[in-house]
Backbone bond lengths (Angstrom), bond angles and torsions (degrees), N, CA, C in turn:
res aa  C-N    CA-C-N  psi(-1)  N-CA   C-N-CA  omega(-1)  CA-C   N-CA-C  phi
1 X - - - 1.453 - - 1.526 109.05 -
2 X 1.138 103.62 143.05 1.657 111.95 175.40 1.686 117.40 -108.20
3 X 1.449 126.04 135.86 1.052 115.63 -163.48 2.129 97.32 -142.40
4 X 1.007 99.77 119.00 1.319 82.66 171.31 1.562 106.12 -152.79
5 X 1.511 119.60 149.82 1.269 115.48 172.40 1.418 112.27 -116.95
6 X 0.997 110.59 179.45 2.311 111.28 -142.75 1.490 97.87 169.21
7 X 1.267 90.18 132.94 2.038 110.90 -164.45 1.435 84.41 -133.57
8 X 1.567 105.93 150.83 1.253 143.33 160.58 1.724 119.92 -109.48
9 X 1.489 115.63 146.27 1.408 98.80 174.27 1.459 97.82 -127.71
10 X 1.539 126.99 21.67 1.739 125.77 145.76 1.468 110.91 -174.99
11 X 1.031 100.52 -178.47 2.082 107.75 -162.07 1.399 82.49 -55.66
12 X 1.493 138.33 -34.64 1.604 94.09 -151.78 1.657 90.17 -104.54
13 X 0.860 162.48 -51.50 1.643 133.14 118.97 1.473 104.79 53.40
14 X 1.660 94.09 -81.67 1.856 100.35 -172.15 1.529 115.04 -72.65
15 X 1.292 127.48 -12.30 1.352 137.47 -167.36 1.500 78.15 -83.51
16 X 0.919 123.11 -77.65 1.494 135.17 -153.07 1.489 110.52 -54.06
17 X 1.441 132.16 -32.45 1.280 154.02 -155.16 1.997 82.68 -103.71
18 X 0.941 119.13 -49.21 1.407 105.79 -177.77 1.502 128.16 -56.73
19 X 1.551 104.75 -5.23 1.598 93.32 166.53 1.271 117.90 -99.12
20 X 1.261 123.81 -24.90 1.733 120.76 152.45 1.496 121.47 -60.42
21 X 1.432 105.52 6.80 1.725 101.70 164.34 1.397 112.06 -104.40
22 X 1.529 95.20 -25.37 1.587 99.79 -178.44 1.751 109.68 -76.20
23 X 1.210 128.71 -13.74 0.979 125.30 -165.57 1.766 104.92 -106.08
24 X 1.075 110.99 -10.26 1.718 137.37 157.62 1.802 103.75 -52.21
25 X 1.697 98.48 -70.36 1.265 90.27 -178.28 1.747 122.87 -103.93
26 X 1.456 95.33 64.39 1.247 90.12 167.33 1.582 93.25 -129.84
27 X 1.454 127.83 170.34 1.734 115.22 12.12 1.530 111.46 -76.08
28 X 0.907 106.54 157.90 1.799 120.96 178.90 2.006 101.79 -80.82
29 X 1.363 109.10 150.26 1.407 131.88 7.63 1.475 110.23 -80.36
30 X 1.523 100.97 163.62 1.815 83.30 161.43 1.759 95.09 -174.14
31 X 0.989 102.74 157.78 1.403 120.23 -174.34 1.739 108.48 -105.83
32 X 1.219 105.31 127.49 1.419 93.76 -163.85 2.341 94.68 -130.13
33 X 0.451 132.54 148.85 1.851 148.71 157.00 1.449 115.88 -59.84
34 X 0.950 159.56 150.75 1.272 170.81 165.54 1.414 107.05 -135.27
35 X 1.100 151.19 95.64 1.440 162.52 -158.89 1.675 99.92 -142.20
36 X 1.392 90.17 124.47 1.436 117.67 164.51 1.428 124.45 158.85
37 X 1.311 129.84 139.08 1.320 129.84 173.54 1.875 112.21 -14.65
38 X 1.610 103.09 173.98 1.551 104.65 178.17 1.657 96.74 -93.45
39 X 1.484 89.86 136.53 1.967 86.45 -177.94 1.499 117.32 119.80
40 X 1.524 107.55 -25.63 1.599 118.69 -156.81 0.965 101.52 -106.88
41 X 1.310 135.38 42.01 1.319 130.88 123.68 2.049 113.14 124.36
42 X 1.147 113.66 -3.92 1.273 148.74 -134.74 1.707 92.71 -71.48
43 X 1.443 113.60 -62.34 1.820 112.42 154.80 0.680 140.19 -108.65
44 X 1.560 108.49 43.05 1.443 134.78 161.19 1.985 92.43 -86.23
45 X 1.185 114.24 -81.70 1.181 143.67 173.14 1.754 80.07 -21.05
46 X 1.629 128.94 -72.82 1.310 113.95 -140.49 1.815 89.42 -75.62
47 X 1.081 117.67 -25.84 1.292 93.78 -160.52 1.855 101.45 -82.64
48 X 1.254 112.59 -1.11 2.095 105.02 170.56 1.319 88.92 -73.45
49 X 1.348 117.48 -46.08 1.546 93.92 -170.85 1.858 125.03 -61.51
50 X 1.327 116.96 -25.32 1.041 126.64 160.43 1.220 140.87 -43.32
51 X 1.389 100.04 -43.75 1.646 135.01 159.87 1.558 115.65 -56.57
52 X 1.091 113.71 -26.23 1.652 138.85 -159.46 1.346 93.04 -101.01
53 X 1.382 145.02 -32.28 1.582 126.94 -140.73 1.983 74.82 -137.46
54 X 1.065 98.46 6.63 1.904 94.07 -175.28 1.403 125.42 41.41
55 X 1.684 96.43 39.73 1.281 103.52 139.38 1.275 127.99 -97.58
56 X 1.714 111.06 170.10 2.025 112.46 -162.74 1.398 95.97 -88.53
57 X 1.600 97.44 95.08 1.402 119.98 153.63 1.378 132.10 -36.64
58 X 1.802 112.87 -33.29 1.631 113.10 164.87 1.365 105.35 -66.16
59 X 1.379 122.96 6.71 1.915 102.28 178.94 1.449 96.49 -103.03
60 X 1.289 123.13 28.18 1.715 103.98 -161.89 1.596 98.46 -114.73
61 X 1.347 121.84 107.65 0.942 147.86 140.47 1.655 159.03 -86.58
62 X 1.198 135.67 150.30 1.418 122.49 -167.57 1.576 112.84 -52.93
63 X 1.213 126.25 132.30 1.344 105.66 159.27 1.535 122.88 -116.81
64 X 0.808 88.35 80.70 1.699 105.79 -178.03 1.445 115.33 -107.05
65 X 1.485 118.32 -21.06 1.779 96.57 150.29 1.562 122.71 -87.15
66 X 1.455 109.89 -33.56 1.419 130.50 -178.95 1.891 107.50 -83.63
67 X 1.400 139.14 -11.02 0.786 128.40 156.77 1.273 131.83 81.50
68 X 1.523 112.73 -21.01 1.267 145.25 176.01 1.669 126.69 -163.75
69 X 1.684 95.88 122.66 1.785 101.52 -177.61 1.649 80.00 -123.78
70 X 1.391 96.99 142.30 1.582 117.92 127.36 1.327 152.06 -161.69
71 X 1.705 110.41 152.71 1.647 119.75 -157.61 1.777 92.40 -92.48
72 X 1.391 79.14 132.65 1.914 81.60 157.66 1.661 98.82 -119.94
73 X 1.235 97.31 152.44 1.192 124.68 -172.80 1.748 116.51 -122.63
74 X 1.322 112.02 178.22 1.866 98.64 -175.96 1.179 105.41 -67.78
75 X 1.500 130.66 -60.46 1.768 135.34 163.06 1.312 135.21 -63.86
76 X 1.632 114.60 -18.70 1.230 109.50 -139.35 2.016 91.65 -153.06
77 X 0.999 93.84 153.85 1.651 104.73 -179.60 1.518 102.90 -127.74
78 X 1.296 123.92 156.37 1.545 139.22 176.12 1.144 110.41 -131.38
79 X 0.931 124.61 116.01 1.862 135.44 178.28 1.705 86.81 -112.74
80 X 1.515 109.04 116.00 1.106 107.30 130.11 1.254 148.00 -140.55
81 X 1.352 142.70 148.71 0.999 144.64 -164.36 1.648 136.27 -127.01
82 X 1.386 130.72 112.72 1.095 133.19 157.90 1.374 136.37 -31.10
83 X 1.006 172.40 117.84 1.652 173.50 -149.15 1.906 110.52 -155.08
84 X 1.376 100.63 18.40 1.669 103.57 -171.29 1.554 91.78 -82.60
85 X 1.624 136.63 -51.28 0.935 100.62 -173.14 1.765 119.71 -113.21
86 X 1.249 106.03 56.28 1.402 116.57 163.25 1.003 114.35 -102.88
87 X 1.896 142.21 160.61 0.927 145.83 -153.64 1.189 126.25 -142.03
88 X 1.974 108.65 -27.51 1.342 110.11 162.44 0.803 117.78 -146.52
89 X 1.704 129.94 162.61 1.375 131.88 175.47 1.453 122.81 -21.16
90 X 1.349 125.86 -54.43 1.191 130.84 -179.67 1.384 122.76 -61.87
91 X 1.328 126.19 -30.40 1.556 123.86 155.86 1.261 130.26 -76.03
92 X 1.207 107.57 50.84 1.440 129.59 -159.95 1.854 106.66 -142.13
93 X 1.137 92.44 -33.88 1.474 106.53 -172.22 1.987 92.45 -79.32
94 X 0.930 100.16 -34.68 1.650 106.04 -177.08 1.930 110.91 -57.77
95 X 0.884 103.69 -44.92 1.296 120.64 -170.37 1.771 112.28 -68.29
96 X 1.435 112.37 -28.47 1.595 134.00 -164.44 1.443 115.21 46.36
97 X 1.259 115.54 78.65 1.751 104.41 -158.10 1.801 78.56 -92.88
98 X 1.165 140.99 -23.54 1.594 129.37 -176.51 1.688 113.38 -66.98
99 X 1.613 103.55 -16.04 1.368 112.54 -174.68 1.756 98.30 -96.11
100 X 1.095 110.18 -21.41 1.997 108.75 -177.66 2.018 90.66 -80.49
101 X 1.006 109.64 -51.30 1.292 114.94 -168.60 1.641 115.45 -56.60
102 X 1.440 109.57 -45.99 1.776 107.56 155.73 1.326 127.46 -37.94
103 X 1.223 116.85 -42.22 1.675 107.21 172.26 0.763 109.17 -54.50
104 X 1.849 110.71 134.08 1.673 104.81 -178.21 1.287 99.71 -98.49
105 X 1.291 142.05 36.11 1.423 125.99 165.92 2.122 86.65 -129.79
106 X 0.666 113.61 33.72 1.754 126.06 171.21 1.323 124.36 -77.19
107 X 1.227 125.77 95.06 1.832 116.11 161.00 1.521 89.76 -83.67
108 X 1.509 109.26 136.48 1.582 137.83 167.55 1.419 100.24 -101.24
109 X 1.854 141.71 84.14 1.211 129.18 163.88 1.708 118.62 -94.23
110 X 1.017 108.93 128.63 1.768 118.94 -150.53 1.785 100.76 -119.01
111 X 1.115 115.10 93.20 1.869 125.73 167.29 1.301 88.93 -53.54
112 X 1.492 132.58 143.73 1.385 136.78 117.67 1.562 94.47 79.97
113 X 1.275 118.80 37.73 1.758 143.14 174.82 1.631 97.57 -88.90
114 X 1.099 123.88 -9.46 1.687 119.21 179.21 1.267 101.74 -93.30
115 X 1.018 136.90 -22.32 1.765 143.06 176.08 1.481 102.79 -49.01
116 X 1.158 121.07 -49.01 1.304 129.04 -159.80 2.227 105.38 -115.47
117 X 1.221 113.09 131.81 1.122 115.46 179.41 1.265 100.70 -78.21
118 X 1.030 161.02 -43.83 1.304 158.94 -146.29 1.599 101.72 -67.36
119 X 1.199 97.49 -52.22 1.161 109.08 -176.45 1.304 125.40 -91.55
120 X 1.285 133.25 -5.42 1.140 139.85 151.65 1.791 124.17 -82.78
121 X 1.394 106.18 -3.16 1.724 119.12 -177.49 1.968 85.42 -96.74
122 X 1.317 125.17 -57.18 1.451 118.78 -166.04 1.535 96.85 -78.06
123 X 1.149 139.71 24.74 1.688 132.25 178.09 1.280 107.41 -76.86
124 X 1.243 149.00 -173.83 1.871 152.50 -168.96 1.407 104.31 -171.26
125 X 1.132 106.62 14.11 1.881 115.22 -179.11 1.326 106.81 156.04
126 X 1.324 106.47 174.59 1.905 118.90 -153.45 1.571 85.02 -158.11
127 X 1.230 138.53 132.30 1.348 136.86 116.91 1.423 115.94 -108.09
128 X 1.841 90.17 123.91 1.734 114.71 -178.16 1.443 84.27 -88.52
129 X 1.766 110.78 139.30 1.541 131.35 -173.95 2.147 85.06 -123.57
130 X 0.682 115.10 135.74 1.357 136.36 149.00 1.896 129.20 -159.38
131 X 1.662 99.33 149.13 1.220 102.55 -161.94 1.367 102.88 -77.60
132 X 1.549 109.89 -178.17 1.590 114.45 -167.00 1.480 106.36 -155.52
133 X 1.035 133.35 154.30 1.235 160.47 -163.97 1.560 112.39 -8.23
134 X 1.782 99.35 -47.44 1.245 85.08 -175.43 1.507 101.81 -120.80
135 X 1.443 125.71 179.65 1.335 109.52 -173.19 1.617 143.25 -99.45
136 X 1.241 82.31 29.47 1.477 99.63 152.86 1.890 116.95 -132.34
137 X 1.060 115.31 -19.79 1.127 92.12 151.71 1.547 161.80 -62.04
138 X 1.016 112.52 160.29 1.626 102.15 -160.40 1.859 104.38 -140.59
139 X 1.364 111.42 139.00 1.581 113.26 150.14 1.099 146.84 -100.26
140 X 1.607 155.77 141.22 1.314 129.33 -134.53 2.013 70.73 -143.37
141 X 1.356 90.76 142.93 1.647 94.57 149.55 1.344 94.34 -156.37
142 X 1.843 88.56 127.41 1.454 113.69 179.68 1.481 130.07 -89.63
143 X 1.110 145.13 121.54 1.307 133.79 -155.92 1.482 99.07 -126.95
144 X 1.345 133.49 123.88 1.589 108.31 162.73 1.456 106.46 -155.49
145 X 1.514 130.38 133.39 1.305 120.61 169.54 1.453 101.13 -105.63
């Protein structure tokens, strides 16, 4: 298991810090957690990684009404997905996150993936995002087997 913690002191800080996370959780596929309050940094973080796999990072947005974005990149694809406002197991099956996760060149990054066990038992890493002292800073602790 890999464990490391890593602070930012502003968004571009975290842009920049997001390709040493991305390179944490690779090799692909892998299903990874995104945990942290609303605000804390969550697609900020996804879109360095975006930047990283050379995909167009100006398209990277929340998907929390739409539920699902993804960047392809020259190697590498980014699925990510929101789960904040779903409610039960069964709207889950809608989405096919077992079919995003088959690509073997796939990062699976999952907002609000702790709501639901299913999806927190098939995860391969967690980065906890919380804010810090000042207000743009940020702390990352990375977890991934």
């Amino acid at each position: 298991m890999i464990e490391k913690r890593l602070k930012t002191r502003s968004v571009n800080g975290t842009l920049a810090l997001a390709e040493t996370i991305l390179e944490l959780a690779l090799p692909t596929p892998r299903l990874v957690l995104l945990t942290g309050e609303m605000g804390a940094g969550k697609t900020t973080l996804v879109r360095g990684m975006a930047r990283a796999i050379s995909a167009a990072e100006d398209e990277v947005s929340s998907p929390t009404f739409t539920l699902v974005h993804t960047y392809h990149g020259a190697k590498r694809t980014i699925h990510h997905l929101d789960l904040y406002r779903l409610e039960r197991e069964e709207e889950l099956l809608q989405l096919g996150i077992e079919e995003l996760e088959s690509d073997p060149d796939a990062l699976v990054l999952v907002e609000w993936g702790e709501k639901f066990a299913s999806v927190a038992q098939r995860a391969r890493g967690q980065v906890l995002l919380s804010r810090g002292e000042e207000e743009e800073e940020r702390w990352f602790f990375v977890q991934m087997v």
